[in-house]
C-alpha positions in Angstrom: -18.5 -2.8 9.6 -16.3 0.3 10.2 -17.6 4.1 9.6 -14.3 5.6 10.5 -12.2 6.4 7.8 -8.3 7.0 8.9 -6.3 9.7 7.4 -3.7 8.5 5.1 -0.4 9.4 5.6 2.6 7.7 3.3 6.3 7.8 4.7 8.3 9.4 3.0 10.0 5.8 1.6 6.8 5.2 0.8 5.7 8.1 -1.3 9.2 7.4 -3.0 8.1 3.9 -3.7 4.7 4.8 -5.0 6.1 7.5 -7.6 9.1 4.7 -9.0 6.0 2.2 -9.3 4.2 4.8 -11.3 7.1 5.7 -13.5 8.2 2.3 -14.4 4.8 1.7 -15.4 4.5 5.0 -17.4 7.7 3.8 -19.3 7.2 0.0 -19.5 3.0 0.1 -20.2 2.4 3.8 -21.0 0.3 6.6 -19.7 -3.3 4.9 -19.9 -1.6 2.0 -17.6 -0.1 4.1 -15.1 -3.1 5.8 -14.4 -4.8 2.6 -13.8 -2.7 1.3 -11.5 -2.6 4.6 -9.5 -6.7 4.1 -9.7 -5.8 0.5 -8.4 -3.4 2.3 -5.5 -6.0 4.6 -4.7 -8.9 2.5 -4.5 -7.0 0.3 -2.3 -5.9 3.2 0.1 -9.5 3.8 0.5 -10.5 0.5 1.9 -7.6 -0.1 4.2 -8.3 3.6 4.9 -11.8 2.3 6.2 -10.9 -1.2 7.4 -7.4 -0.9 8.4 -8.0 -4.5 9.8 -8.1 -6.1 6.1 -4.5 -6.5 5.6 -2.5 -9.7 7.5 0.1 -9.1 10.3 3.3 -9.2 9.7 4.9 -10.0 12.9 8.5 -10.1 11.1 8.8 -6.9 10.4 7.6 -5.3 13.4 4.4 -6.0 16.1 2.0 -3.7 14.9 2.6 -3.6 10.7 0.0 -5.1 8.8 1.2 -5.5 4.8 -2.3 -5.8 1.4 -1.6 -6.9 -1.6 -1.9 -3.9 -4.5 -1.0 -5.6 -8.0 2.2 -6.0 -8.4 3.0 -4.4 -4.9 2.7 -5.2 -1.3 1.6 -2.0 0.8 3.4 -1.7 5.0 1.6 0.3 7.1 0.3 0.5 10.5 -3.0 2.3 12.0 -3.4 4.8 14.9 -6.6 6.0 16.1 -7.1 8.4 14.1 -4.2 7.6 10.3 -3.5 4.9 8.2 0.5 5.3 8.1 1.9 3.4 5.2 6.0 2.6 5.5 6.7 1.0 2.2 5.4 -0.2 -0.5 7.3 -3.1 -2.1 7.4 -5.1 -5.8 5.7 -8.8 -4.2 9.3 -10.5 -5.3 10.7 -8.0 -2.7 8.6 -9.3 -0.4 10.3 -12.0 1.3 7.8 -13.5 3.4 5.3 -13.2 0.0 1.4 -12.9 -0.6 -1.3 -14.7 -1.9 
């Protein structure tokens, strides 16, 4: 068990992805909904924050990306000593290579 916990850090792309996440949910489910799934996001952030190790490689898109699984999403990101840095976060039918 890890007691480190990264600093996160989203890419710019991804920070843009996170916010058109949140408003299509906003404007498809509503306000309650939105909130719950940035809970969801958050919560999720937190653990790979602290086990950055709990998300599967994803050699195709580059040698040290790992991609986790966040409702309807799929999470990139890599981890330095020290930050989690996430690079995109995609809708899983983006997602070419897919998720459990």
């Amino acid at each position: 068990m890890s007691s480190r916990r990264l600093r996160l850090v989203l890419a710019p792309e991804a920070d843009r992805n996170l916010r058109d996440a949140l408003m299509f949910s906003e404007q498809r489910w509503g306000k309650a909904q939105q909130r719950a799934y940035l809970r969801l996001f958050s919560d999720a952030f937190a653990k790979l924050r602290r086990f950055p190790e709990l998300g599967r490689p994803r050699t195709e898109v580059g040698t040290a990306v790992r991609s986790h699984r966040v409702g309807q999403h799929v999470v990139f990101y890599g981890a330095t000593e020290t930050e989690l840095v996430v690079s995109r976060i995609v809708h899983v039918r983006r997602d070419v290579d897919g998720e459990p």
